[in-house]
PyMOL Python script that loads the backbone (N, CA, C, O; Angstrom):
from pymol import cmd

cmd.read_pdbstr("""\
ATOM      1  N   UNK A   1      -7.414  10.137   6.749  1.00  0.00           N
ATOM      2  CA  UNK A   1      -6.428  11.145   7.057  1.00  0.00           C
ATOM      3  C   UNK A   1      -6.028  11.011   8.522  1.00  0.00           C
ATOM      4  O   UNK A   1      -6.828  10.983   9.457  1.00  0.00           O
ATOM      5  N   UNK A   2      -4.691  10.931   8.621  1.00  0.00           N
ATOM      6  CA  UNK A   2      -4.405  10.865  10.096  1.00  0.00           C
ATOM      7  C   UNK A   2      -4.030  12.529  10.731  1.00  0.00           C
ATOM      8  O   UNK A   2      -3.264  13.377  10.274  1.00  0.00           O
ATOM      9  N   UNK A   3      -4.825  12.556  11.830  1.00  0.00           N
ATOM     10  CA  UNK A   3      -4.473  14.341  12.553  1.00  0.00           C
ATOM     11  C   UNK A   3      -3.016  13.921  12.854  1.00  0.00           C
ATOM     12  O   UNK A   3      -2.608  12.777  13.055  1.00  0.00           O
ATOM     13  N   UNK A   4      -2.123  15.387  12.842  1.00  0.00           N
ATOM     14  CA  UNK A   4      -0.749  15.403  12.865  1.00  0.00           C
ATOM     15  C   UNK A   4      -0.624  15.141  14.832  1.00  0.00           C
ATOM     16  O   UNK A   4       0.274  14.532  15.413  1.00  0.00           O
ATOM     17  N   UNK A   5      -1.721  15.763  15.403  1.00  0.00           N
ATOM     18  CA  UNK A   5      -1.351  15.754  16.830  1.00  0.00           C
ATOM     19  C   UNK A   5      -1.480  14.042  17.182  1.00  0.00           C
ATOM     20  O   UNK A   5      -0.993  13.628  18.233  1.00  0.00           O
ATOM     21  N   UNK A   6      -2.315  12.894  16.022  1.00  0.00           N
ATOM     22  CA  UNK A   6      -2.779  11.727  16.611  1.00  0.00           C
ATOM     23  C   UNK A   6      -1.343  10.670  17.128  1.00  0.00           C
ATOM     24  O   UNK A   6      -1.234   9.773  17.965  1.00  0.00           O
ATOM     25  N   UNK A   7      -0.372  11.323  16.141  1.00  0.00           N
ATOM     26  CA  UNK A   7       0.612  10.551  16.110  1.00  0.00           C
ATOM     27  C   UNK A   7       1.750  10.469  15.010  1.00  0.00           C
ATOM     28  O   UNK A   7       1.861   9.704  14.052  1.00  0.00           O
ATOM     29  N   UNK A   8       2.928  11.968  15.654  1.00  0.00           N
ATOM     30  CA  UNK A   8       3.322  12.613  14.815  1.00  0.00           C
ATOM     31  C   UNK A   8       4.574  11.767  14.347  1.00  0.00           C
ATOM     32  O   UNK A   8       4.947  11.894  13.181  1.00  0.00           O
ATOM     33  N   UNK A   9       5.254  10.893  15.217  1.00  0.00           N
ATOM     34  CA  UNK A   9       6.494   9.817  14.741  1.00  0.00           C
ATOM     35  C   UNK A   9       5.662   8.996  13.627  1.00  0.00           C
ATOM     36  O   UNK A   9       6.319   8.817  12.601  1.00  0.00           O
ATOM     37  N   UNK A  10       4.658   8.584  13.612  1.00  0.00           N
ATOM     38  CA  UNK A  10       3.853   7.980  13.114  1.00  0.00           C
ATOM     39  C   UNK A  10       3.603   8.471  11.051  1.00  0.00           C
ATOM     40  O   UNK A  10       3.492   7.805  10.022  1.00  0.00           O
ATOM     41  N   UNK A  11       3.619   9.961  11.385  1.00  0.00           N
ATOM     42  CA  UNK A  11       3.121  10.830  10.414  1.00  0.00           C
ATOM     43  C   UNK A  11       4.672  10.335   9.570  1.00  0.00           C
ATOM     44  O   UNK A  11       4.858   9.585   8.612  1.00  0.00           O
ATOM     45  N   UNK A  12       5.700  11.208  10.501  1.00  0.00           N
ATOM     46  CA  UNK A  12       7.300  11.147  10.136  1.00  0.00           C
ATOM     47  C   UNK A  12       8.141   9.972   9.356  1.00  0.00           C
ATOM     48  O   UNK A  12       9.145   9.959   8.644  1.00  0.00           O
ATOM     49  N   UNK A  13       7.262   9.039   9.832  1.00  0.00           N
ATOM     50  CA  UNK A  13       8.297   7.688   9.194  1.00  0.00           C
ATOM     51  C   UNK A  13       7.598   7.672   8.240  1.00  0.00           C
ATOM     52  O   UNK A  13       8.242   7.860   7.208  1.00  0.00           O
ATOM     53  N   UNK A  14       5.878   7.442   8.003  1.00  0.00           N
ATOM     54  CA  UNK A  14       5.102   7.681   6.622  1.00  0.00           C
ATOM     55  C   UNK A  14       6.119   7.957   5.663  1.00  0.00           C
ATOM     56  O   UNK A  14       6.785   7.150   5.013  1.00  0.00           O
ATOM     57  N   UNK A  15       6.154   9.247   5.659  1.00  0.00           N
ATOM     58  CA  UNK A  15       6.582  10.557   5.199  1.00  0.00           C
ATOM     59  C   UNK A  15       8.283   9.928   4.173  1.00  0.00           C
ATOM     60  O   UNK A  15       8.524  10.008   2.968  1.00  0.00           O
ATOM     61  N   UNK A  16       9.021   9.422   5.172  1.00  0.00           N
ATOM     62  CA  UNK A  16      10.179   8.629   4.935  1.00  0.00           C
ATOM     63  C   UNK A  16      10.058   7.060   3.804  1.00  0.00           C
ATOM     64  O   UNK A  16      10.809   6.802   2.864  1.00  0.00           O
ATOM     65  N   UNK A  17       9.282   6.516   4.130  1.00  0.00           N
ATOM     66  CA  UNK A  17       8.482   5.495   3.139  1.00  0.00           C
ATOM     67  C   UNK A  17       7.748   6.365   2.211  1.00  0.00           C
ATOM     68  O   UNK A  17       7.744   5.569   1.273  1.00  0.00           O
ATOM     69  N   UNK A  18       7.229   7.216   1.830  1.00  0.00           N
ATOM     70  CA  UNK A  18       7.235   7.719   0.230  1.00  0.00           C
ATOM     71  C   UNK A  18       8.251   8.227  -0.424  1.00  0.00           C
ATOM     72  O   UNK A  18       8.362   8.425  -1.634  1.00  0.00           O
ATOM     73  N   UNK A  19       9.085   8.457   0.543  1.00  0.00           N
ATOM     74  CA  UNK A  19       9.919   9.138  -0.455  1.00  0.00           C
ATOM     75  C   UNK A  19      10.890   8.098  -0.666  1.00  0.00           C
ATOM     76  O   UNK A  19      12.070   8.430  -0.782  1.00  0.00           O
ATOM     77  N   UNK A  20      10.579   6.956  -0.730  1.00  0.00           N
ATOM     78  CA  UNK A  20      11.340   5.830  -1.345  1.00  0.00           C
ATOM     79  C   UNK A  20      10.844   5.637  -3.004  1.00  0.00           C
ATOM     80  O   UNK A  20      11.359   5.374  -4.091  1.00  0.00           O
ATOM     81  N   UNK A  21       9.608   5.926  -2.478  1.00  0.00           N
ATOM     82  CA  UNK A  21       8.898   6.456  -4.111  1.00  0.00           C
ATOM     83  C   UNK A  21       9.439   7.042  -5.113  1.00  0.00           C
ATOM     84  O   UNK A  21       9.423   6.618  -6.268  1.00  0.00           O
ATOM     85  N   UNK A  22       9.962   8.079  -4.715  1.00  0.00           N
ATOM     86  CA  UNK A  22      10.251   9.439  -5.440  1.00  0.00           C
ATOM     87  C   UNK A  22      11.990   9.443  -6.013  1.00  0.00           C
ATOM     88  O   UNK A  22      12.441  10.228  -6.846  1.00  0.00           O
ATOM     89  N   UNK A  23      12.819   8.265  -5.254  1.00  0.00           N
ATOM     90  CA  UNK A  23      13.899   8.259  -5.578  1.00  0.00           C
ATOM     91  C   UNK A  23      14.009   8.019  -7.048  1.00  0.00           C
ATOM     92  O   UNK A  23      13.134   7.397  -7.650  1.00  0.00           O
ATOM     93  N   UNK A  24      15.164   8.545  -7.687  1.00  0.00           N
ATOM     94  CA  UNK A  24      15.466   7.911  -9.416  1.00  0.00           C
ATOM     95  C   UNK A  24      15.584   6.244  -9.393  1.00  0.00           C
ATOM     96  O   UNK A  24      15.518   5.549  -8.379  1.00  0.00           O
ATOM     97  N   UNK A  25      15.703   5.948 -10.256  1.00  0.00           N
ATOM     98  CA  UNK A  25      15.882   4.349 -10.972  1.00  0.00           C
ATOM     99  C   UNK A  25      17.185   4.455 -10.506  1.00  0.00           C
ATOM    100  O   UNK A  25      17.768   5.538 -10.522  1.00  0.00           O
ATOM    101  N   UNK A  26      17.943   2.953  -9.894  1.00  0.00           N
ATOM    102  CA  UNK A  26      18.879   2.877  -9.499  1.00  0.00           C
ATOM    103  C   UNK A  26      19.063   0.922  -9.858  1.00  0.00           C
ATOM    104  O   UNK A  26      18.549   0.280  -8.942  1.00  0.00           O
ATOM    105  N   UNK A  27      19.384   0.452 -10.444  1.00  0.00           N
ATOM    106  CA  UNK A  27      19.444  -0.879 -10.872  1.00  0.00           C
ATOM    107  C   UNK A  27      20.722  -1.380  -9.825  1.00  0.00           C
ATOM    108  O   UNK A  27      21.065  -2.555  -9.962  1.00  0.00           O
ATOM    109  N   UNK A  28      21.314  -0.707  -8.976  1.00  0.00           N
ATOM    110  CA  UNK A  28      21.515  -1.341  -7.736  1.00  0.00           C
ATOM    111  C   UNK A  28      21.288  -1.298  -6.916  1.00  0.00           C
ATOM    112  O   UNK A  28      21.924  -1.950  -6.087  1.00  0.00           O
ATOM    113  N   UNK A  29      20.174  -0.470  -6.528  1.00  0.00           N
ATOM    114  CA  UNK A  29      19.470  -0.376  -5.916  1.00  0.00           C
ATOM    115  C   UNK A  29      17.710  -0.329  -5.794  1.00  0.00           C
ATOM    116  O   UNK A  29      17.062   0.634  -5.383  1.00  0.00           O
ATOM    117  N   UNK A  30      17.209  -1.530  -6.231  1.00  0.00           N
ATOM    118  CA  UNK A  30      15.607  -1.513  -6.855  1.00  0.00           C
ATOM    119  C   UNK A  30      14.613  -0.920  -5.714  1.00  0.00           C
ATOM    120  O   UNK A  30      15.003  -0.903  -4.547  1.00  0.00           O
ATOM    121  N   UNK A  31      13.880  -0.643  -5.913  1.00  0.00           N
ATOM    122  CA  UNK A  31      12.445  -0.630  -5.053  1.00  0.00           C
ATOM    123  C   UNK A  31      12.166  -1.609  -5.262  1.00  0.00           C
ATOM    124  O   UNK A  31      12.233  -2.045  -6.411  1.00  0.00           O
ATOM    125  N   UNK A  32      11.796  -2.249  -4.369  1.00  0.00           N
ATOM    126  CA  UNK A  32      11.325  -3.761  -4.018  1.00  0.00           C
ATOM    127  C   UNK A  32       9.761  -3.865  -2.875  1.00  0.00           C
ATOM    128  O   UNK A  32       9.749  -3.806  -1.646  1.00  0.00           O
ATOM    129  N   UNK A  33       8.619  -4.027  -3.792  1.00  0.00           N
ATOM    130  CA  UNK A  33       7.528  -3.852  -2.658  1.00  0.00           C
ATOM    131  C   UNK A  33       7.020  -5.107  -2.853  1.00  0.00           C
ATOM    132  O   UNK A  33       6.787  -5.720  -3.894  1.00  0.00           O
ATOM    133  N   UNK A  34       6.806  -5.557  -1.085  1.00  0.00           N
ATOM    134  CA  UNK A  34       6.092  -6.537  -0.952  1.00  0.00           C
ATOM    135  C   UNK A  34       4.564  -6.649  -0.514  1.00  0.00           C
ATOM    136  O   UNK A  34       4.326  -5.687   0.216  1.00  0.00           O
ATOM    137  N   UNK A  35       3.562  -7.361  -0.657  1.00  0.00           N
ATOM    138  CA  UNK A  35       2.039  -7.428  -0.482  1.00  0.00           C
ATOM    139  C   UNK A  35       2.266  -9.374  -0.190  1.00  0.00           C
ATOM    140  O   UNK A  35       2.867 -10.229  -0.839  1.00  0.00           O
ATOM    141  N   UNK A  36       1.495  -9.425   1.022  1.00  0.00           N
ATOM    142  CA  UNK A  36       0.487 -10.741   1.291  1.00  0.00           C
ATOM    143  C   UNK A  36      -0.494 -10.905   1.652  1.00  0.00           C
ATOM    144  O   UNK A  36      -0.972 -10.162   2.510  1.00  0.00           O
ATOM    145  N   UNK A  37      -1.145 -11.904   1.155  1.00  0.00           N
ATOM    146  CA  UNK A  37      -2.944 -12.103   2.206  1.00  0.00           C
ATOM    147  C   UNK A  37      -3.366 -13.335   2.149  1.00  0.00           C
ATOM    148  O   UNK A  37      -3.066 -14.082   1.218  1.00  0.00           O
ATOM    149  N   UNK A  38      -4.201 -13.725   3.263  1.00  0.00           N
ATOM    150  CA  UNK A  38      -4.870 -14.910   2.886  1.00  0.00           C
ATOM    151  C   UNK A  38      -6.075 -15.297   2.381  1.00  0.00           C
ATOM    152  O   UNK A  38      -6.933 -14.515   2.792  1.00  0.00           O
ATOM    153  N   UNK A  39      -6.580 -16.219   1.615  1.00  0.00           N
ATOM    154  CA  UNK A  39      -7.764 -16.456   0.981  1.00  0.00           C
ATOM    155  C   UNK A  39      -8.213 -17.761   1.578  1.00  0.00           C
ATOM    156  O   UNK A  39      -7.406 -18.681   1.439  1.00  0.00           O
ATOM    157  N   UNK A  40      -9.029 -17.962   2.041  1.00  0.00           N
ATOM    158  CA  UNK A  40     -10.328 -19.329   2.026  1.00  0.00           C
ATOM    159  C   UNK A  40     -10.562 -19.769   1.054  1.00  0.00           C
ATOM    160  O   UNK A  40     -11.143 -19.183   0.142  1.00  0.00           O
ATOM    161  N   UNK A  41     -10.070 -21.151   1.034  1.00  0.00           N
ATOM    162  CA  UNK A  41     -10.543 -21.743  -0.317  1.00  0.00           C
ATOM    163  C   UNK A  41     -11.643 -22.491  -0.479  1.00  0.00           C
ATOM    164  O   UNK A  41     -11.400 -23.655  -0.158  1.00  0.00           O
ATOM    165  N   UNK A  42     -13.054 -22.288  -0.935  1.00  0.00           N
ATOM    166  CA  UNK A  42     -14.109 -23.062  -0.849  1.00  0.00           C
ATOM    167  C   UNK A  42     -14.057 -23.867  -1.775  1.00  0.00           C
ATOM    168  O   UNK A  42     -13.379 -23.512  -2.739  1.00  0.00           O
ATOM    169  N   UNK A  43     -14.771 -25.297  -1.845  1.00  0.00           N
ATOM    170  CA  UNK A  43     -15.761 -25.733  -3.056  1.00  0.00           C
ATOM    171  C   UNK A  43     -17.044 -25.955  -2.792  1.00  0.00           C
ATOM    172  O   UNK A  43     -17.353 -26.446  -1.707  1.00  0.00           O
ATOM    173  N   UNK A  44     -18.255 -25.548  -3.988  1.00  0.00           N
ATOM    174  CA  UNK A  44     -19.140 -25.578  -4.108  1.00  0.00           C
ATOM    175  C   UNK A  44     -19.933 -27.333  -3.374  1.00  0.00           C
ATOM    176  O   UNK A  44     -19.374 -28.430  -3.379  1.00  0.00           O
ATOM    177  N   UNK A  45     -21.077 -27.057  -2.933  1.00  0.00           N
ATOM    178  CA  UNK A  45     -21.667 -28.536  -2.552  1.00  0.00           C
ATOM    179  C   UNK A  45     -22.587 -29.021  -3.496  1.00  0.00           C
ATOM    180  O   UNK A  45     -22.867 -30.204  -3.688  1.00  0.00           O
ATOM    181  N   UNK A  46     -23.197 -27.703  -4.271  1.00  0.00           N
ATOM    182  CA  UNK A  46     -23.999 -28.121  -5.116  1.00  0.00           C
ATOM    183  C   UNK A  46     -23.600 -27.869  -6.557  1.00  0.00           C
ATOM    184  O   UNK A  46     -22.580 -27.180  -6.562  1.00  0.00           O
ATOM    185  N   UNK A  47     -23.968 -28.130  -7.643  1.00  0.00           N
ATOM    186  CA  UNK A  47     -23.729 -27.595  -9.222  1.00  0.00           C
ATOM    187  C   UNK A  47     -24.503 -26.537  -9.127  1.00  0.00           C
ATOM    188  O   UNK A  47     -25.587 -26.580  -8.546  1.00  0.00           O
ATOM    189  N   UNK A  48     -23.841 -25.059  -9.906  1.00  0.00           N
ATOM    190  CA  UNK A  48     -24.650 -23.862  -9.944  1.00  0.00           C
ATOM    191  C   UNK A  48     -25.733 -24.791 -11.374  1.00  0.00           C
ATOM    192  O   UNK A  48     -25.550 -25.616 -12.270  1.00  0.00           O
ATOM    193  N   UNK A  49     -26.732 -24.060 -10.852  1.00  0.00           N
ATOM    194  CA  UNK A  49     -27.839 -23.797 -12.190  1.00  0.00           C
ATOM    195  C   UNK A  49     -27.110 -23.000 -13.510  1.00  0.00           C
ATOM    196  O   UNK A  49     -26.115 -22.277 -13.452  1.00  0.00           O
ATOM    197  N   UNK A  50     -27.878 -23.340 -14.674  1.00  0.00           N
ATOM    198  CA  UNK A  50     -27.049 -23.058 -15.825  1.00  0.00           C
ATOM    199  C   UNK A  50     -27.598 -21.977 -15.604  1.00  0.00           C
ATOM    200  O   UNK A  50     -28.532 -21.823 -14.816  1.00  0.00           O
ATOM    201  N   UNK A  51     -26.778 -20.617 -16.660  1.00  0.00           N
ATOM    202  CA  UNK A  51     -27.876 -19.710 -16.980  1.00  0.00           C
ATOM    203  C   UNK A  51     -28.671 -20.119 -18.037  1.00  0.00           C
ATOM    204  O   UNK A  51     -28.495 -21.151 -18.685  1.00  0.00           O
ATOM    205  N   UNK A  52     -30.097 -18.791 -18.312  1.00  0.00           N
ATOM    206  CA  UNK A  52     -30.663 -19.599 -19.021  1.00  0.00           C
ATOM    207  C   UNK A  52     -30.986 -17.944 -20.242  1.00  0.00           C
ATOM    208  O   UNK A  52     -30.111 -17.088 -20.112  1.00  0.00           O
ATOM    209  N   UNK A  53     -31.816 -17.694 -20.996  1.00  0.00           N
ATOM    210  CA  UNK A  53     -31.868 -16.423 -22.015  1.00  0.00           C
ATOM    211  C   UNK A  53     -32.291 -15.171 -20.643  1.00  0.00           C
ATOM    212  O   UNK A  53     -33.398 -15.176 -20.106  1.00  0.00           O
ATOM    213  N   UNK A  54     -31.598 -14.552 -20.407  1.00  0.00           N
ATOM    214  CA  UNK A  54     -32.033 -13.470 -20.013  1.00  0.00           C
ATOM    215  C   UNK A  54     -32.103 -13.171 -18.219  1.00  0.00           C
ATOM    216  O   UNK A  54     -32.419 -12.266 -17.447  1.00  0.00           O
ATOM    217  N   UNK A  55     -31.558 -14.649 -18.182  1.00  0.00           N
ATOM    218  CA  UNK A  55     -30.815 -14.914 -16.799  1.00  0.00           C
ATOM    219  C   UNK A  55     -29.360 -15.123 -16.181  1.00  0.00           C
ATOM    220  O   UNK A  55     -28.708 -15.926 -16.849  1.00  0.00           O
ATOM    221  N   UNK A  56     -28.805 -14.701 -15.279  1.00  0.00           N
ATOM    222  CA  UNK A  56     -27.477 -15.367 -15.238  1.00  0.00           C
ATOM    223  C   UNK A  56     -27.469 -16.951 -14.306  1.00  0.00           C
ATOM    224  O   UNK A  56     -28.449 -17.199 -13.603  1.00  0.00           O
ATOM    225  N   UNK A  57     -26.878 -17.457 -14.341  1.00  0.00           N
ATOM    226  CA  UNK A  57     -26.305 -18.724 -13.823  1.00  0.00           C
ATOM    227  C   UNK A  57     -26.700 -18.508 -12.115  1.00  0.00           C
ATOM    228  O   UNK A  57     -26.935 -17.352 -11.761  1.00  0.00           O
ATOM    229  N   UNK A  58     -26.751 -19.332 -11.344  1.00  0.00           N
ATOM    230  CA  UNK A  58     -27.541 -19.174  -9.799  1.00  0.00           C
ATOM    231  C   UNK A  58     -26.433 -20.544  -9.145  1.00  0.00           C
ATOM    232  O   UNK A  58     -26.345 -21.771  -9.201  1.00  0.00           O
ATOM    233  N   UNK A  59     -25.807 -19.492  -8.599  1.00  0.00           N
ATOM    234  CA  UNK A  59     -24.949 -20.324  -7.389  1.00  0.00           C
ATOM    235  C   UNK A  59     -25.667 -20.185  -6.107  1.00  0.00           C
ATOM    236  O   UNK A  59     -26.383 -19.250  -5.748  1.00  0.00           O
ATOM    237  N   UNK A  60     -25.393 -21.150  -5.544  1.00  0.00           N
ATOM    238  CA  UNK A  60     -25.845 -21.904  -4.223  1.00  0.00           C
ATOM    239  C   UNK A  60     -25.499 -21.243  -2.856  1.00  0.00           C
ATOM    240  O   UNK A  60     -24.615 -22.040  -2.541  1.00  0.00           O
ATOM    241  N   UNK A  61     -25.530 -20.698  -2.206  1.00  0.00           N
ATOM    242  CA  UNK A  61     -24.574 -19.951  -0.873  1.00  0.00           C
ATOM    243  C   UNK A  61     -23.888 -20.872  -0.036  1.00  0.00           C
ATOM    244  O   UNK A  61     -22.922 -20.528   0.644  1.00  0.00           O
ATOM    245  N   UNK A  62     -24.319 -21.963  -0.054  1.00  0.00           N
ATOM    246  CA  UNK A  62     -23.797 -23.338   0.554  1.00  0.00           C
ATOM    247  C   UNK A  62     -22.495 -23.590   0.349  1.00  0.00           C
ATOM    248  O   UNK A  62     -22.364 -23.784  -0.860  1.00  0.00           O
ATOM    249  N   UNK A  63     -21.447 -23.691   0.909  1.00  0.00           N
ATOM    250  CA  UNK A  63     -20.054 -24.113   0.454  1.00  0.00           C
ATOM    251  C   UNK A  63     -19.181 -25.091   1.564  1.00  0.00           C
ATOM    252  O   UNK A  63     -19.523 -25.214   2.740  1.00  0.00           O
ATOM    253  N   UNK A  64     -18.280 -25.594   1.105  1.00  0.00           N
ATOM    254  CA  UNK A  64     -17.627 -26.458   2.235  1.00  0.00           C
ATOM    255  C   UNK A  64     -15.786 -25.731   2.176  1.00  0.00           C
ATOM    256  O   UNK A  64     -15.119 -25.291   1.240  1.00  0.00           O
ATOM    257  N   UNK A  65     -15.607 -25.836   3.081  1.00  0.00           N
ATOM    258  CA  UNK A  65     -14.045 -25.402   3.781  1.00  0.00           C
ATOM    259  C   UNK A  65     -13.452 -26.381   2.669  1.00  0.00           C
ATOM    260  O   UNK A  65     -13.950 -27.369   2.128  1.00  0.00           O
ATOM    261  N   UNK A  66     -11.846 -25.575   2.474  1.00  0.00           N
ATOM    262  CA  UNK A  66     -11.443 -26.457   1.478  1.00  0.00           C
ATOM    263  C   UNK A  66      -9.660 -25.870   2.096  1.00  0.00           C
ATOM    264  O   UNK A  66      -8.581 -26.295   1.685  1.00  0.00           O
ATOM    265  N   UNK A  67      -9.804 -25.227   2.739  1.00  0.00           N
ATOM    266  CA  UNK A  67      -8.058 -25.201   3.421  1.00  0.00           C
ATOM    267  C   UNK A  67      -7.960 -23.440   3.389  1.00  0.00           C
ATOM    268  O   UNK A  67      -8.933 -22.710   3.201  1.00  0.00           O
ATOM    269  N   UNK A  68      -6.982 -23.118   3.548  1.00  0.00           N
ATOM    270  CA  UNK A  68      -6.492 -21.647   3.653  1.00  0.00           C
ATOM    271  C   UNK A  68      -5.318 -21.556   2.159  1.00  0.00           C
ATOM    272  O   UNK A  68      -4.543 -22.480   1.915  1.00  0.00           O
ATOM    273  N   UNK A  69      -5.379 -20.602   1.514  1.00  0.00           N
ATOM    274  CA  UNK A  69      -3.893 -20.176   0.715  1.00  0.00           C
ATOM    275  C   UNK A  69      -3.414 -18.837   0.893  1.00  0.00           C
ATOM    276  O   UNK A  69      -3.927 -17.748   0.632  1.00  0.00           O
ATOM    277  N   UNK A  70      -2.136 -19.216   1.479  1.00  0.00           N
ATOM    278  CA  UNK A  70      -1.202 -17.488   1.517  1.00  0.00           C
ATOM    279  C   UNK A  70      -0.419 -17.175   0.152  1.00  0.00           C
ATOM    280  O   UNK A  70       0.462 -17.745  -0.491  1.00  0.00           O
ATOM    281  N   UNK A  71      -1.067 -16.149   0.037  1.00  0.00           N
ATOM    282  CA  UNK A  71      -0.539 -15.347  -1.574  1.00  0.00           C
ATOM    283  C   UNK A  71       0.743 -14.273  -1.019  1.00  0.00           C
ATOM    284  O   UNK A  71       0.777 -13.545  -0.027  1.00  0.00           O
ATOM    285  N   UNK A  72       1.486 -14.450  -1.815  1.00  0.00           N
ATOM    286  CA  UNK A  72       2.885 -13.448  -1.443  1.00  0.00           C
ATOM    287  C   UNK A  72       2.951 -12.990  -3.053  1.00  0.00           C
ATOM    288  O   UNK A  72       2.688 -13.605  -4.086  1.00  0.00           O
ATOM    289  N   UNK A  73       3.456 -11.534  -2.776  1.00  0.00           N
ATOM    290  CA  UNK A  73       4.075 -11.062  -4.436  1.00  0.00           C
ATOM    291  C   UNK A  73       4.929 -10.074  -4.108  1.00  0.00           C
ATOM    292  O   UNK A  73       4.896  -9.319  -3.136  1.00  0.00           O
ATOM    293  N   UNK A  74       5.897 -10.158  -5.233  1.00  0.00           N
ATOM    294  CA  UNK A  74       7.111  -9.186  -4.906  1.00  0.00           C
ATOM    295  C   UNK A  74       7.119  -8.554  -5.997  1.00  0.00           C
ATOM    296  O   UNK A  74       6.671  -9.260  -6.900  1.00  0.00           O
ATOM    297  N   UNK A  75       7.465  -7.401  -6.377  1.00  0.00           N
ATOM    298  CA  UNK A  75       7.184  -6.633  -7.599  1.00  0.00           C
ATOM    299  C   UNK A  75       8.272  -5.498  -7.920  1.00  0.00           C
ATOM    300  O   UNK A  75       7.906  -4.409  -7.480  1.00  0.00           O
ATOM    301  N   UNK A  76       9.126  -5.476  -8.368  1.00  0.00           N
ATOM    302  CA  UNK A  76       9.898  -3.987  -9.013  1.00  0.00           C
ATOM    303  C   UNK A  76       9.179  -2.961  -9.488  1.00  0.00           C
ATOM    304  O   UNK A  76       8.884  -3.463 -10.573  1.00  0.00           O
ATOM    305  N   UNK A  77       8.686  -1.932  -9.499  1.00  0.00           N
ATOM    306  CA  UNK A  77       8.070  -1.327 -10.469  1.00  0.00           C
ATOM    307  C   UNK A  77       8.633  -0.773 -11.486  1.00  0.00           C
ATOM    308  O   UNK A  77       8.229  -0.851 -12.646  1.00  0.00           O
ATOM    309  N   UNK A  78       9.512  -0.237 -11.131  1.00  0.00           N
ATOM    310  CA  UNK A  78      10.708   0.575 -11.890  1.00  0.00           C
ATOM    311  C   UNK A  78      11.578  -0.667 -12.898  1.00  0.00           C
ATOM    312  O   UNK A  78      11.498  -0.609 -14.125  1.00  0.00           O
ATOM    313  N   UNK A  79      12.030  -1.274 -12.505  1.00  0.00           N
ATOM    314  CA  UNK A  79      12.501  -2.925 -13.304  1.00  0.00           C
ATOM    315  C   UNK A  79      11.432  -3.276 -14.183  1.00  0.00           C
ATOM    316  O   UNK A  79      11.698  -3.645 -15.327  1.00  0.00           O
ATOM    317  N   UNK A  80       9.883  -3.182 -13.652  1.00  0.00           N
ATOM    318  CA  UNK A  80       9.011  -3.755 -14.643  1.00  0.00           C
ATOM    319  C   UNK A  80       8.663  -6.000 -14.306  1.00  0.00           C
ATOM    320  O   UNK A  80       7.896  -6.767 -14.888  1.00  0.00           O
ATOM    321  N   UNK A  81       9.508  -6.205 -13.334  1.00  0.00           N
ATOM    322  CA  UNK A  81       9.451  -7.266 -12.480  1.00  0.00           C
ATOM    323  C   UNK A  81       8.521  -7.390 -11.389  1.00  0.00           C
ATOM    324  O   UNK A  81       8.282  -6.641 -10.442  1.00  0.00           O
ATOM    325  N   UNK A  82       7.828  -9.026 -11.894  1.00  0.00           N
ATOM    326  CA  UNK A  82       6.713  -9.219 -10.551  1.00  0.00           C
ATOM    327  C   UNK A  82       7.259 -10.638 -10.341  1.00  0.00           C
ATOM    328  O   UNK A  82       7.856 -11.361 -11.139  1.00  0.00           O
ATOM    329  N   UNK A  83       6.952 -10.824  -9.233  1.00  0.00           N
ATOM    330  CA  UNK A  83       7.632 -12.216  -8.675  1.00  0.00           C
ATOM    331  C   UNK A  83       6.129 -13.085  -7.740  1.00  0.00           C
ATOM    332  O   UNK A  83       5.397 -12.344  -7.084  1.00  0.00           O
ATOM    333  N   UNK A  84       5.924 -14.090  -7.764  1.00  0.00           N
ATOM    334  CA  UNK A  84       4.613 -14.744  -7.240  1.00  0.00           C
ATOM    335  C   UNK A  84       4.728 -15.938  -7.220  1.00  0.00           C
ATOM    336  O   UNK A  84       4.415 -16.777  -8.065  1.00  0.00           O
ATOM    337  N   UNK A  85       5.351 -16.072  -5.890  1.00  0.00           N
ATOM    338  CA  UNK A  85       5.845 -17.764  -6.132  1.00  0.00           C
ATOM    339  C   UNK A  85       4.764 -18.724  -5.913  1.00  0.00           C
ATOM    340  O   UNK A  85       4.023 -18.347  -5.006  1.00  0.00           O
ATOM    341  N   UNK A  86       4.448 -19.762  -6.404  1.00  0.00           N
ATOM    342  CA  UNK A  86       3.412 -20.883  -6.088  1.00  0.00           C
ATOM    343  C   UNK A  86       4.382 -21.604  -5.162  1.00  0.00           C
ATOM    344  O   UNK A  86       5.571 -21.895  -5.294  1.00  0.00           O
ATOM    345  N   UNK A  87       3.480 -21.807  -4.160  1.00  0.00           N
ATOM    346  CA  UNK A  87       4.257 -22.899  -2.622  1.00  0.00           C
ATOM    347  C   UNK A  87       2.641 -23.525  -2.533  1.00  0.00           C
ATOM    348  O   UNK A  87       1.475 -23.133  -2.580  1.00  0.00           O
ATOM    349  N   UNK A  88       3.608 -25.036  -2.337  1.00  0.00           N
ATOM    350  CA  UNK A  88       2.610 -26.024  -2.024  1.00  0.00           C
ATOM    351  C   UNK A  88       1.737 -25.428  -0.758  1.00  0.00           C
ATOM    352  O   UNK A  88       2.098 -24.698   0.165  1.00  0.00           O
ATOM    353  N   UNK A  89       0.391 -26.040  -1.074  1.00  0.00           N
ATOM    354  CA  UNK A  89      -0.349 -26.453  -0.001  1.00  0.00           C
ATOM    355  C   UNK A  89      -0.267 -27.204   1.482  1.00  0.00           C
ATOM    356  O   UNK A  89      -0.270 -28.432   1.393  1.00  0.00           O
ATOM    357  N   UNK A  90      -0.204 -26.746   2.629  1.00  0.00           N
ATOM    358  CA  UNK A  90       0.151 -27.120   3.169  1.00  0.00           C
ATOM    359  C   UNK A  90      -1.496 -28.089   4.171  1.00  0.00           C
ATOM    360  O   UNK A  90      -1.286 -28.815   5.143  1.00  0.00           O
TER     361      UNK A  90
END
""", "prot")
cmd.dss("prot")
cmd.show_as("cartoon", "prot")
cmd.util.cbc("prot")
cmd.orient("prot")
C-alpha cells in the first residue's frame, strides 16, 4: 500500500491507469497490455537421476550458463488476443 502523503502525483496517475480498465469494449480502440522479462537459460552438466518407487527424480544444482532470453507478450483482454513473438537468439 502506498501512504497518500508518500507520493500523491504518484497515487494520481495510478489512479488514471485503472481506469483504463474500467472503460467499455471499444474495437477501435483496444486495451493493449504489455509485460517483459528476462530468463537465464541453463543446461544441466550432469543427467538427473531417474526417479525411482516412492522417490522423485534428483537433479544436480550444478549448471552451466547457456545465454540470456527476453520474453515480450502483448495481450488484448477484451479482444481475447495474445501476441508472443519468438525472436532469434541473439
Amino acid at each position: 500500500m502506498i501512504a497518500p502523503e508518500a507520493n500523491a502525483a504518484f497515487v494520481a496517475n495510478m489512479e488514471d491507469v485503472l481506469a483504463v480498465y474500467q472503460r467499455p469494449h471499444d474495437p477501435l480502440r483496444p486495451v493493449v497490455c504489455l509485460d517483459e522479462t528476462s530468463k537465464q537459460l541453463i543446461k544441466e552438466t550432469r543427467a538427473p537421476a531417474p526417479a525411482k518407487p516412492g522417490r522423485k527424480a534428483r537433479h544436480d544444482y550444478e549448471y552451466e550458463r547457456n545465454g540470456v532470453a527476453n520474453l515480450f507478450m502483448m495481450f488484448a483482454p477484451l479482444e481475447g488476443k495474445t501476441v508472443c513473438p519468438l525472436l532469434r537468439l541473439r
